[in-house]
C-alpha positions in Angstrom: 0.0 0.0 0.0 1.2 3.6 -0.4 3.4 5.0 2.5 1.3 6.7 4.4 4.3 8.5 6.3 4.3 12.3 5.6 7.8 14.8 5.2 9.0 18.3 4.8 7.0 18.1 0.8 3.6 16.4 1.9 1.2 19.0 2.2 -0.6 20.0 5.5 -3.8 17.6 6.2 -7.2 18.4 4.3 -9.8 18.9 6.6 -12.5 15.9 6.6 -16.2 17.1 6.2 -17.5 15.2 9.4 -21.0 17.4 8.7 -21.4 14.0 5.5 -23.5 11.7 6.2 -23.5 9.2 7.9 -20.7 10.9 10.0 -22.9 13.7 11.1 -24.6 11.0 13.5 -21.5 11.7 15.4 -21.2 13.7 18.5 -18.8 16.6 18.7 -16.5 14.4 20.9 -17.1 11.4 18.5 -15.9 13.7 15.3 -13.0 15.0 17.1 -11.9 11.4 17.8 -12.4 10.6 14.1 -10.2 13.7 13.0 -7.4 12.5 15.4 -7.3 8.7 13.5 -7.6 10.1 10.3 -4.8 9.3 8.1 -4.3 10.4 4.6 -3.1 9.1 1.4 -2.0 10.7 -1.8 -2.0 8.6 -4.6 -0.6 9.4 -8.0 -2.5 8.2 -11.1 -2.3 4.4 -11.8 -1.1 3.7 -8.4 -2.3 0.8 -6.3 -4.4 2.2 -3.7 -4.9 -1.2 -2.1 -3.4 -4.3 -3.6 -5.0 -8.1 -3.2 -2.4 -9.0 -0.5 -2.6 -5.6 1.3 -4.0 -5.8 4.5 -7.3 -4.1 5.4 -7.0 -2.2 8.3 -9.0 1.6 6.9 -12.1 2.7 5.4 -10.9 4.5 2.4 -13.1 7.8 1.9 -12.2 9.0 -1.3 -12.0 13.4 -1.2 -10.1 14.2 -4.5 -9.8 12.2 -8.0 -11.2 8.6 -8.3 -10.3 5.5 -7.8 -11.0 2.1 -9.6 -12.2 -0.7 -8.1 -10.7 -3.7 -10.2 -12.0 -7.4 -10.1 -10.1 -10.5 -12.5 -8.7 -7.5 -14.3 -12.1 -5.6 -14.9 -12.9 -2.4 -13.4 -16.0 -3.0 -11.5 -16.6 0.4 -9.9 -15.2 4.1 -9.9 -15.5 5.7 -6.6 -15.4 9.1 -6.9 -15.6 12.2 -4.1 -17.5 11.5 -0.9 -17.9 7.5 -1.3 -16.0 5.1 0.6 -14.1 1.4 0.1 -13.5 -1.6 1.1 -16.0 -2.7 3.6 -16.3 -6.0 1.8 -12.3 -6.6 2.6 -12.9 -5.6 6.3 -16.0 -7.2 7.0 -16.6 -9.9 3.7 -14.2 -12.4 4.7 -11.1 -11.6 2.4 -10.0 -8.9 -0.3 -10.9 -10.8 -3.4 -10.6 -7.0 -5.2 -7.8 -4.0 -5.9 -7.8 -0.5 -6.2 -6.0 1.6 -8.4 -6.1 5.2 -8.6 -7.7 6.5 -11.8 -5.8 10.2 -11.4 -4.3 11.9 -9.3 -6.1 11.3 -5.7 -6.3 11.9 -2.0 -8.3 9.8 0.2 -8.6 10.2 3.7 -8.1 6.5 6.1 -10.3 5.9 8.9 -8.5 3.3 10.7 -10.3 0.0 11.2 -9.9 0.2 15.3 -11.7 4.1 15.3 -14.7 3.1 13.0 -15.2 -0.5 14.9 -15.1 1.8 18.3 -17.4 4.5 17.3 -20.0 2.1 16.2 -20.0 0.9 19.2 -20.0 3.9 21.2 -22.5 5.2 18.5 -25.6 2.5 17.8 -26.7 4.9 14.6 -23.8 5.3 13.3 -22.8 1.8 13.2 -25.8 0.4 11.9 -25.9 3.2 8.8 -21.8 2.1 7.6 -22.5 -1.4 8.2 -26.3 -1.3 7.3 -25.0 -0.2 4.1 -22.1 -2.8 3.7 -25.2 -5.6 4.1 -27.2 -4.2 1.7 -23.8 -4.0 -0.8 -23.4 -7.5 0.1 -27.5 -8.7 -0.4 -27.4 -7.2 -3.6 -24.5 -8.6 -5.0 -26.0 -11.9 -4.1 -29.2 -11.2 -5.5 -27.5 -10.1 -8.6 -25.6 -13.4 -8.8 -28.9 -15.2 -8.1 -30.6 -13.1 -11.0 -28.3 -14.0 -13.4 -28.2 -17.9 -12.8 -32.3 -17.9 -12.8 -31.9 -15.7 -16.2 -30.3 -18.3 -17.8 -32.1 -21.1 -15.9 -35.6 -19.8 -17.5 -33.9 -19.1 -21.1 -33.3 -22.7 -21.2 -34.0 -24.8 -23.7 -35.5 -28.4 -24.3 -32.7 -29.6 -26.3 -30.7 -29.3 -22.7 -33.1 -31.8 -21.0 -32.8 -35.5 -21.3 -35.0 -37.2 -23.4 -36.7 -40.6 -23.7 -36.0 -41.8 -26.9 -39.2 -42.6 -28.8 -39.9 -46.4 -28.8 -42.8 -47.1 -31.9 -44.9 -50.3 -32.3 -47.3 -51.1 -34.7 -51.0 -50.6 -34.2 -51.4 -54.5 -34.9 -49.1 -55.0 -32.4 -50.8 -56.6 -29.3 -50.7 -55.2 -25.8 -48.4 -58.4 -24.5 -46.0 -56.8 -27.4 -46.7 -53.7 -26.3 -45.7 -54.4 -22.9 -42.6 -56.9 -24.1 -41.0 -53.5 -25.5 -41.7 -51.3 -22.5 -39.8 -54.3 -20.1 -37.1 -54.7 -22.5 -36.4 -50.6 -22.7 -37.4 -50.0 -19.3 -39.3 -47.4 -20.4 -42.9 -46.3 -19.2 -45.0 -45.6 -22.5 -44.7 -46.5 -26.3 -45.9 -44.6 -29.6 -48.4 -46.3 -31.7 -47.6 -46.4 -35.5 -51.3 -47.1 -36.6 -52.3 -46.3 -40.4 -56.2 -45.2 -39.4 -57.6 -47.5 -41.5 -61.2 -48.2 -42.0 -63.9 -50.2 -44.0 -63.6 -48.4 -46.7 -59.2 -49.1 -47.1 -55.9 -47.2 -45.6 -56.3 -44.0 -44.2 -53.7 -41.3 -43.0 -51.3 -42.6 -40.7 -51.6 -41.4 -36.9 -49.0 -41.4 -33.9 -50.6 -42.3 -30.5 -49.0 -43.2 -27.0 -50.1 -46.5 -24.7 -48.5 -46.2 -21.5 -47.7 -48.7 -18.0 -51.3 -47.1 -16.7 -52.9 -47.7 -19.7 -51.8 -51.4 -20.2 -53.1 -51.8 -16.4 -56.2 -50.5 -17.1 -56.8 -52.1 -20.1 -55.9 -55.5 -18.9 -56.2 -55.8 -15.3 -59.4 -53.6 -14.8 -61.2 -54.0 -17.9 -60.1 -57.5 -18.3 -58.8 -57.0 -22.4 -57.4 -60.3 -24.1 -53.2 -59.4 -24.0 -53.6 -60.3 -27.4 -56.0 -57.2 -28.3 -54.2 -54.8 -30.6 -53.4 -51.5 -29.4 -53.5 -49.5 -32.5 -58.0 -48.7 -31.3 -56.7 -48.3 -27.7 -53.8 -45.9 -28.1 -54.8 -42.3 -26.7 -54.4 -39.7 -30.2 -54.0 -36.1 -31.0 -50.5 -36.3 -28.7 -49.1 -33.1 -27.3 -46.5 -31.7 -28.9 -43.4 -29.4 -28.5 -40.3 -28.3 -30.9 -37.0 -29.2 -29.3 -35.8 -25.8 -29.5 -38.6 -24.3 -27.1 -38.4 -23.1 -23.5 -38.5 -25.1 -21.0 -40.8 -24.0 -19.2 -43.2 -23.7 -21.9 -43.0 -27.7 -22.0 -43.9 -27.6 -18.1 -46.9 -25.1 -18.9 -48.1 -27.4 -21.4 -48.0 -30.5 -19.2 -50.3 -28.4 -16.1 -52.5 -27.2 -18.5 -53.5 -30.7 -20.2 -52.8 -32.5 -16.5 -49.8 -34.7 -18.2 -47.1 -36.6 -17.4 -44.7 -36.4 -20.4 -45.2 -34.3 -24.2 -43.8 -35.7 -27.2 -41.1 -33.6 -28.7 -40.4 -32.8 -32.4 -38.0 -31.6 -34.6 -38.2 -30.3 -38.3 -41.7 -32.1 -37.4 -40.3 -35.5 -36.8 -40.7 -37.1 -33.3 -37.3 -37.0 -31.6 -38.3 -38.3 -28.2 -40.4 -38.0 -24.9 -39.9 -35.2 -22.2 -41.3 -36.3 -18.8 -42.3 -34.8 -16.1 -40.1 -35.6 -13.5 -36.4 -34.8 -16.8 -38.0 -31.1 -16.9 -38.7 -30.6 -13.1 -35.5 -32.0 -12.7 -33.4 -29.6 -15.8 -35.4 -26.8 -13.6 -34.3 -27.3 -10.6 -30.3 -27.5 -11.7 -30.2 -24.7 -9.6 -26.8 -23.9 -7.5 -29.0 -23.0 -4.4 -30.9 -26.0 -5.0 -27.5 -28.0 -5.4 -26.3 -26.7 -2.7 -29.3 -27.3 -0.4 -29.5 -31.4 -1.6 -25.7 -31.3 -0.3 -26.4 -30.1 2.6 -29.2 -32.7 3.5 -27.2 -35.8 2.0 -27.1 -38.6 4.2 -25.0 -40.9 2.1 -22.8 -40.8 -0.5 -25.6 -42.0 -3.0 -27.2 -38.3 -2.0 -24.0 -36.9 -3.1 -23.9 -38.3 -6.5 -27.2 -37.2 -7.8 -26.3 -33.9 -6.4 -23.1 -34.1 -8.4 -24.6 -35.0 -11.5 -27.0 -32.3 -11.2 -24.0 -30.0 -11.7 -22.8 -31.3 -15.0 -26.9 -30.5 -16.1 -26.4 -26.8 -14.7 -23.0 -26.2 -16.6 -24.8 -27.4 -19.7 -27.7 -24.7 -19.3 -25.6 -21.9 -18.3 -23.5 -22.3 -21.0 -26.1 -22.7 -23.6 -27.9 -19.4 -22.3 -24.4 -17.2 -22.8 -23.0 -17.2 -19.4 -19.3 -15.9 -18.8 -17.4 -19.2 -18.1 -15.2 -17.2 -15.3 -18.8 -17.1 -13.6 -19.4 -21.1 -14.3 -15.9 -21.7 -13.2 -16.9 -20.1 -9.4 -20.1 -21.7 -9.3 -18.3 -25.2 -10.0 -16.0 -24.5 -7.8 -17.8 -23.7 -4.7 -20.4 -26.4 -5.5 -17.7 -29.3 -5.9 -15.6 -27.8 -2.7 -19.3 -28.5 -0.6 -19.8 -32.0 -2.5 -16.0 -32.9 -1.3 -16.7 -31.5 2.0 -19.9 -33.6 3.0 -18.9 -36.4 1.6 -15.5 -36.4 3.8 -17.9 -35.5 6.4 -19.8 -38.4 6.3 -16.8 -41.2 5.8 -14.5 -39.7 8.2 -15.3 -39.7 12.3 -15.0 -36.5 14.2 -11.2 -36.9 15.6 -9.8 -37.3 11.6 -11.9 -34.3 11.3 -10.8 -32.5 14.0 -6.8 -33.6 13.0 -6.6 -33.3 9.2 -7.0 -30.8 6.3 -8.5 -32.1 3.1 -7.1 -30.4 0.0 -7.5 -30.1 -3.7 -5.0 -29.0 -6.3 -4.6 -28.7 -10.0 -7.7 -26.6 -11.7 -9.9 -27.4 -8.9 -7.4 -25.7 -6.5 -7.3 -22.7 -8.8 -10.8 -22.4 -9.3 -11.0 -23.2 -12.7 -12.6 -26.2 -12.8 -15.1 -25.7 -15.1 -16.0 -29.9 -16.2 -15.1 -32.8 -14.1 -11.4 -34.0 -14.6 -9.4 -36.6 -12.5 -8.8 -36.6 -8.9 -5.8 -34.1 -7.8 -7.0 -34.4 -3.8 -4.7 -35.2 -0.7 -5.1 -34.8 3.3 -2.6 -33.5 5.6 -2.7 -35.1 9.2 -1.6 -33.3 12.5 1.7 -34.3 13.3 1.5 -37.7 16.2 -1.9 -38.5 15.2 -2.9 -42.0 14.4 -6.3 -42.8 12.0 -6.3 -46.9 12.8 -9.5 -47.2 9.8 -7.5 -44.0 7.7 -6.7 -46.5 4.2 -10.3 -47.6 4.3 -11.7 -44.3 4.5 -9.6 -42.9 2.0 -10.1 -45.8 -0.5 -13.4 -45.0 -0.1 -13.7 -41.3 -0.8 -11.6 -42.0 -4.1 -13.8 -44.5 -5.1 -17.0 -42.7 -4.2 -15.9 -39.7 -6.4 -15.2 -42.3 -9.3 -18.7 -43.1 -9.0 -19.8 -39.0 -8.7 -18.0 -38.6 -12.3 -14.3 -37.9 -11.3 -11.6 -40.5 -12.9 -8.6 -41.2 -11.0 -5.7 -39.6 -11.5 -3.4 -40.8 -14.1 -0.5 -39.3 -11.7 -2.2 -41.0 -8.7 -2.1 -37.8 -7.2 -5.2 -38.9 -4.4 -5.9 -39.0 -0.9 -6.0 -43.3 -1.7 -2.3 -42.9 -2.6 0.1 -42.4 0.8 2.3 -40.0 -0.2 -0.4 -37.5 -0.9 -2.3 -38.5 2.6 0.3 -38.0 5.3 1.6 -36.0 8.5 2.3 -32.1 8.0 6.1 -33.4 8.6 6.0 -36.1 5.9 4.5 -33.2 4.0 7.3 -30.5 4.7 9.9 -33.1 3.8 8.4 -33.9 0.7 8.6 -29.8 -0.3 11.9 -29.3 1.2 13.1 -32.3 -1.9 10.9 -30.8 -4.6 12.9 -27.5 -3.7 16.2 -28.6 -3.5 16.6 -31.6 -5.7 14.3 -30.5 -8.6 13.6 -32.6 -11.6 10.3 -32.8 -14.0 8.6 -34.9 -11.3 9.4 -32.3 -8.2 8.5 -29.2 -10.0 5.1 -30.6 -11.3 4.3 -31.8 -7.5 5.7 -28.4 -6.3 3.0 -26.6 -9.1 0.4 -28.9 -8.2 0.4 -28.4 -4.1 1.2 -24.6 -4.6 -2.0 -24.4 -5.9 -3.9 -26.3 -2.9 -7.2 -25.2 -1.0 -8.6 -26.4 1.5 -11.9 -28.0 1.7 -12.3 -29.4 5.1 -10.7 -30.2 8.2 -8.2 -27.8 10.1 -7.6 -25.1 7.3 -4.6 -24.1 9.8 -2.4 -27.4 8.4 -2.7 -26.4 5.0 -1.4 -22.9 6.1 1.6 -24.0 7.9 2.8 -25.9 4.7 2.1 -23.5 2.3 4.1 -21.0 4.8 7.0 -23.8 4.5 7.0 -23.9 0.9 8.0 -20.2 0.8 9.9 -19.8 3.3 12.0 -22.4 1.8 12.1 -21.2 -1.7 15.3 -20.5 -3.2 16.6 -17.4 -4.7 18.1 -18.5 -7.2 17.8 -18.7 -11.3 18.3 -22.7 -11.4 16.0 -23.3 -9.5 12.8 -21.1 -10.7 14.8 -21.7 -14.5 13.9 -25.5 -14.0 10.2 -25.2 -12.5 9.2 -22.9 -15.5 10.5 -25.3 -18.1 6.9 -27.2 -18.3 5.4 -24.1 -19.5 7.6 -24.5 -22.7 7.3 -28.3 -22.3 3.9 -29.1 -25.2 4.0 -27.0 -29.1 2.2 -24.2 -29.5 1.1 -24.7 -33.2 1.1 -21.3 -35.0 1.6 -21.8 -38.9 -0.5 -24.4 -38.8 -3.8 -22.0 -39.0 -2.4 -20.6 -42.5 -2.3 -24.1 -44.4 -5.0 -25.9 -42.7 -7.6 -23.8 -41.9 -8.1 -23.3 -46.0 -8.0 -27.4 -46.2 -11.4 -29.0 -45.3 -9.7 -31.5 -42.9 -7.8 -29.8 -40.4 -5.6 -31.3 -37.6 -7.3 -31.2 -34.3 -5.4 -29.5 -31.4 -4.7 -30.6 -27.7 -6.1 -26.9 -26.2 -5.0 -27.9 -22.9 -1.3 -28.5 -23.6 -1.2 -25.9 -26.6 -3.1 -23.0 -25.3 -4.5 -23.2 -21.1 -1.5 -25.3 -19.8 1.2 -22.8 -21.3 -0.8 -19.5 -19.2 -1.1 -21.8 -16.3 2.2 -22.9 -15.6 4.5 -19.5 -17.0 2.3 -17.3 -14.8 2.3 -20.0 -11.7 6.2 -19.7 -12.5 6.4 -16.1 -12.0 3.9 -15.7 -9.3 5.9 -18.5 -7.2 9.1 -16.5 -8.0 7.1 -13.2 -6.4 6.2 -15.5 -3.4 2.8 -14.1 -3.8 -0.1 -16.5 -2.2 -3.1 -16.4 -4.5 -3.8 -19.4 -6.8 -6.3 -18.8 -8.9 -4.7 -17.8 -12.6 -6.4 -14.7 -13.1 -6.0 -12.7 -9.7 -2.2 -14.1 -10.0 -2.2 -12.7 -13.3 -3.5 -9.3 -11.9 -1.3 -9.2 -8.5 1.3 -9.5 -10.9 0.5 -6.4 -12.9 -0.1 -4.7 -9.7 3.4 -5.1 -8.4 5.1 -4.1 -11.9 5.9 -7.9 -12.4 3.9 -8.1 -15.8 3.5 -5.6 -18.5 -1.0 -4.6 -17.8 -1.1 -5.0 -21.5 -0.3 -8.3 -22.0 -1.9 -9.3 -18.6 -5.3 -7.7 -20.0 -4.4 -9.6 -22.9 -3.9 -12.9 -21.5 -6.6 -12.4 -19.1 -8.8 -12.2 -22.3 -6.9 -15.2 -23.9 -7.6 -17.5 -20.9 -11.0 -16.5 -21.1 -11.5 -17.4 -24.3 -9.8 -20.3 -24.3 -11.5 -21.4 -21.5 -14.8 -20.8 -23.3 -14.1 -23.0 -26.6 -12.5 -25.8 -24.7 -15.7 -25.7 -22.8 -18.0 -25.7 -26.0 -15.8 -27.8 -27.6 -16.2 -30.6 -24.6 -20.3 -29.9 -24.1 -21.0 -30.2 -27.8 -18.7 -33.0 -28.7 -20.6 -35.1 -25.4 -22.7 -37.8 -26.5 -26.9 -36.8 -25.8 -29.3 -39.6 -24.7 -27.1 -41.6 -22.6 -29.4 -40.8 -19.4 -25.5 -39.9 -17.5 -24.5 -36.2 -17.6 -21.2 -37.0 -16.4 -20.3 -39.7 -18.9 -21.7 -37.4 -21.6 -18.6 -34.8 -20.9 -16.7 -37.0 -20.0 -14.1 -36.8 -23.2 -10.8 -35.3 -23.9 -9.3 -31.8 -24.7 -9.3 -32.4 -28.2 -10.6 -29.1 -30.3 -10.9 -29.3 -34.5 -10.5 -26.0 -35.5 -12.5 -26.8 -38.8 -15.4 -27.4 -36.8 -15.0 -23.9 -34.9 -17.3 -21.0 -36.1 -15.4 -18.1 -38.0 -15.7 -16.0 -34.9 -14.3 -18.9 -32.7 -11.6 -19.9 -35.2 -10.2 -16.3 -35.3 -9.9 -16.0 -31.9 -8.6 -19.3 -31.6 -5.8 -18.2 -33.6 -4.9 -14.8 -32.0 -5.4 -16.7 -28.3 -2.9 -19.4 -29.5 -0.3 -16.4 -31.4 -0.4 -14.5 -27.9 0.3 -18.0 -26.1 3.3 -18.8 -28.1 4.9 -15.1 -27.9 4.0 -15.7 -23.8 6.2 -18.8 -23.9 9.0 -16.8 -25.2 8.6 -13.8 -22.9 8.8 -17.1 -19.9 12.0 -18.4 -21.9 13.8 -15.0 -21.6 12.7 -14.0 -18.4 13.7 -17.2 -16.8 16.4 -17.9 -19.6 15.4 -21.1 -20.6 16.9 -21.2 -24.1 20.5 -20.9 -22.4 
C-alpha cells in the first residue's frame, strides 16, 4: 500500500467534512476522535491504492480524483468524491478485489480500530456504515442469483434428457406392447397405426399406450393381452419443438394434466420429455445443489447432487453465461460436495486432525467440467487414524462413482504420499525444492496451488508457509520449474495451411493453449512468493506489483478467457446426448478441431494461440530457458 508516512514536501492535512452523512450522527466528541485517527493518502495516477495482499486495516473515503475498483482485471466500480471502500475486505471475509487510482487522488483512512469503536460507542452510526455494507453485500448476491435464474428460465429443451421414442405397430398386441416397455425400461410406447377403415388405408396417426394404460386395459377391464393397441392408443399427442423453452413444455403439461409431451424436430418425433427430466433440468439450480448437499445422508445423496451440476453447466452455458462465472459456481459447488462427503466417511477426531485439499484446476478455481482426482489430506503431526486406508479408499472410489476418474498421476488421498503428517509433507517440499527434476516441480505446481476444503484449514497454512519460506533465490531453480510451460508446441503456422483445407488437424487446447498460461504465470507468481492461486487474480497481482506488462496481462486475461470458453464448448458439444448420464456425456478429452470452430471462434482461436506462443517466449527470456 502507499506509504502513508508524511515529510517536509507532503502538504498539510485536508480537513475531513464530518457534517457528511452518515458521520454527522456523530457527537462533537465522536468527530473529534475521528479527525485524530484520520490518516491520509495521496495517490498518484495508476497507483495501487490497495493491492490483493494488502492488508485491510481503513475505510478509504475518497476526497479528491477517483479510484477504480478492479476485479479479474475488470474495473468493476469508480469511486469518486465522498464515497468510501472496502468494507467488503474488512468485514466480507477476504479482499478478493484491488484498487488503483484513476488520477491523481487523496483519500482520507479511517483506521479499522476508530470506526469498529465508534459504532460501538454510537448504535446509529454503526448500523448506517455497516447497514449499508449488508445491503452492498445482499445485492450482489441477489445479482448473482438473477443472473443464474436468467439463464435457468432461457433454457432450452434440447438441454433436457430425453426418452427416446420407442414405436410399435398398431397391430401389435398389448403383450407386445408391454414386451417393449420391459425390455427398454421405459414407461410408455408410440403407436404407428395407419387409421384405417372399412372403406381401405387411411392417413397414418402417432398415439401413445403407457404402463397405466396397459393396467387398465388389462387388469381392470379385463382386455385379451392379445388385443391390438393401435383402437386403444390415446391420439391427438401433445407436442413441443426441441428448441422451445423449458418452461413452456412444463406449462403445457399443467395445462392438459400430463405426465410427459412428445417432442419434435423439423416435425419428426425426436423423443419424450417427462415430467419428472423437466422438473429436474429446472431445478439444476446452484441453491438447490447446494441445499441437496447439505441434507445428504449418504454418499448416493452426493452423487445425484453431483450429476446435477454437469446439467447446470450445460444450461448456463447454452444461455451465454461468462465461463469465469461457471468456473466459481463449480468451484464452490464441488468444494461443498467434497466437503460432505468427507464428512460423512470420516469420524470426528480425523476431522478434528486433518485438512483435506485439492489441487490442480480445482485448487485454482477453474474447474469448469469434471477431470481426475488431484485431492490429498494433511494429518496433524502424532496422530494416528487406525480405519484412515479404508476411509480414504473410499472417498476416491465414491468420487469415481460422482464422475471424477482417478488420476493418471495417482495424485489422491487413496495414494500415501499424498495422505500424510504435516512433517511427511514439509519433507516432501523441502526435496521438490532442492533436488528439482520434471517430477518435483510438477508436485511443487500442483500443491502450490492447494485449497482447503475441510478439516483444520490451519495445516494447510503451515505448509504452504513452509514452501515459501524455503524457496530459493536462485535462477536454477525457478529456470527448472518454468520449463513445463515450454514443455507441449504451440502450433502457430499451422492456421495458415490448414484452416483453407477441409480437414484440419485437431489440437490438444490444454497443452497448446490453457496449460502454457497456467504454468509461465504459476512460475512467476511462485518467483514473487505471492499467495493467490487462482490464474487470473495471480495474473492481476502480478501487474499490480510491476511484475507483468498490464497490457499483456489484459491480454492474457482475455486469452484464458476465451480459451477457456471454446475448450468448454468444444467438450459440451462433442458429449454424447441420450445416454441418461450427464457426467459420462462430458466426459471426453481436450481435443478441439479447428475446422469445426465457427469463423468468430476460429479467429480468436488463432490470435489466443499467437499471444500463447509469444508468452512462452517472454517465460523463456525471463527465466532464460533457451540458455
Amino acid at each position: 500500500m502507499t506509504d502513508r508516512s508524511r515529510d517536509s514536501s507532503t502538504p498539510a492535512p485536508i480537513a475531513f467534512d464530518s457534517d457528511r452523512p452518515p458521520f454527522d450522527l456523530l457527537t462533537p466528541d465522536q468527530r473529534a476522535a475521528l479527525a485524530d485517527a484520520l490518516d491520509i493518502g495521496m495517490y498518484a495516477k495508476d497507483s495501487v491504492v490497495l493491492g490483493r495482499d494488502d492488508p485491510a486495516d481503513a475505510l478509504f473515503i475518497v476526497l479528491r480524483g477517483s479510484v477504480q475498483e478492479r476485479h479479474g482485471g475488470e474495473v468493476a466500480a469508480l469511486h469518486g468524491p465522498g464515497d468510501s471502500f472496502d468494507l467488503a475486505a474488512l468485514y466480507g471475509g477476504g479482499l478478493i478485489r484491488s484498487f488503483v487510482a484513476a488520477e491523481d487522488s487523496v483519500c482520507h483512512l479511517f483506521p479499522r480500530p476508530a470506526l469498529e469503536g465508534l459504532a460501538r460507542d454510537n448504535p446509529a452510526f454503526g448500523a448506517a456504515v455497516l447497514g449499508d455494507f449488508a445491503q452492498r453485500m445482499r445485492a450482489l448476491a441477489a445479482e448473482r442469483t438473477n443472473r443464474e435464474m436468467t439463464a435457468l428460465t432461457m433454457a432450452r429443451i434440447r438441454q433436457a434428457y430425453l426418452h427416446p421414442p420407442l414405436f410399435v405397430a398398431g397391430s401389435a398386441s398389448l403383450r407386445d406392447a408391454a414386451e417393449t416397455m420391459k425390455r427398454n425400461k421405459a414407461s410408455s410406447v408410440l403407436v404407428r397405426d395407419s387409421g384405417a377403415n372399412g372403406d381401405g388405408p387411411g392417413e397414418e396417426r402417432i398415439g401413445i399406450l403407457t404402463g397405466t394404460d396397459l393396467r387398465d386395459r388389462v387388469v381392470l377391464e379385463g382386455r385379451p393381452v392379445d388385443e391390438p393397441v393401435g383402437p386403444l392408443a390415446r391420439y391427438g399427442l401433445l407436442t413441443i419443438d426441441r428448441d422451445d423453452l423449458l418452461f413452456n413444455a412444463l406449462v403445457l403439461m399443467t395445462k392438459h394434466a400430463v405426465r410427459r409431451v412428445v417432442v419434435t424436430e423439423n416435425g419428426a418425433v425426436v423423443g419424450l420429455l417427462g415430467q419428472s427430466d423437466l422438473l429436474a433440468a429446472l431445478s439444476n439450480h446452484s441453491q438447490v445443489i447446494g441445499v441437496q448437499v447439505e441434507q445428504a445422508t449418504s454418499p448416493e445423496d452426493l452423487r445425484q447432487a453431483s450429476l446435477s451440476i454437469v446439467a447446470l453447466i450445460r444450461t448456463l452455458h447454452a444461455t451465454g453465461v461468462k465461463v469465469a462465472f461457471i468456473a466459481d459456481l463449480v468451484t464452490e459447488l464441488n468444494r461443498r460436495i467434497f466437503r460432505k462427503l468427507f464428512e460423512l466417511l470420516a469420524p470426528p477426531d480425523l476431522l478434528d486432525n486433518s485438512c483435506l485439499i485439492v489441487m490442480g484446476s480445482e485448487g485454482r478455481g477453474e474447474q469448469l467440467l469434471k477431470t481426475d482426482q488431484d485431492n490429498g489430506l494433511i494429518l496433524r503431526d502424532g496422530y494416528v487414524c487406525p480405519d484412515l486406508p479404508e476411509i480414504v479408499a473410499a472417498f476416491a472410489r465414491h468420487l469415481v462413482s460422482f464422475g471424477y476418474p482417478p488420476c493418471p498421476g495417482n495424485i489422491m488421498v487413496s495414494n500415501p504420499d499424498w495422505t500424510r503428517p504435516l512433517a511427511g509433507y514439509k519433507d516432501a517440499i523441502f526435496h521438490w525444492i532442492h533436488h528439482p527434476d520434471e517430477a518435483a516441480a510438477m508436485n511443487l505446481a500442483i500443491f502450490y496451488d492447494a485449497a482447503a476444503v475441510a478439516g483444520d484449514t490451519s495445516l494447510l497454512d503451515e505448509a504452504k508457509g513452509y514452501l515459501l519460506s524455503r524457496l530459493q533465490d536462485n535462477q536454477m531453480f525457478f529456470s527448472q520449474f518454468a520449463r513445463p510451460t515450454l514443455a507441449f508446441d504451440t502450433p502457430s503456422g499451422l492456421f495458415a495451411a490448414l484452416f483453407e483445407r477441409r480437414r484440419a488437424e485437431p489440437v490438444d487446447i490444454k497443452k497448446a493453449g490453457v496449460f502454457p498460461i497456467v504454468h509461465g504465470v504459476r512460475a512467476l507468481a511462485l518467483e514473487k512468493h505471492m499467495t493467490e492461486t487462482n490464474t487470473v487474480a495471480r495474473i492481476w497481482a502480478l501487474a499490480e506489483m510491476g511484475a507483468l506488462d498490464r497490457k499483456l496481462a489484459g491480454e492474457l486475461t482475455e486469452a484464458f478467457a476465451i480459451l477457456s470458453t471454446i475448450r468448454l464448448k468444444a467438450r459440451v458439444e462433442s458429449g454424447g446426448e441420450g445416454t441418461g448420464d450427464p457426467a459420462a456425456e462430458l466426459a471426453i478429452d481436450n481435443m478441439v478441431h479447428p475446422d469445426r470452430l465457427g469463423k468468430l471462434d476460429r479467429d480468436q482461436f488463432k490470435d489466443c494461440l499467437a499471444l500463447v506462443k509469444s508468452f512462452k517466449e517472454t517465460i523463456a527470456y525471463h527465466f532464460r530457458l533457451n540458455h
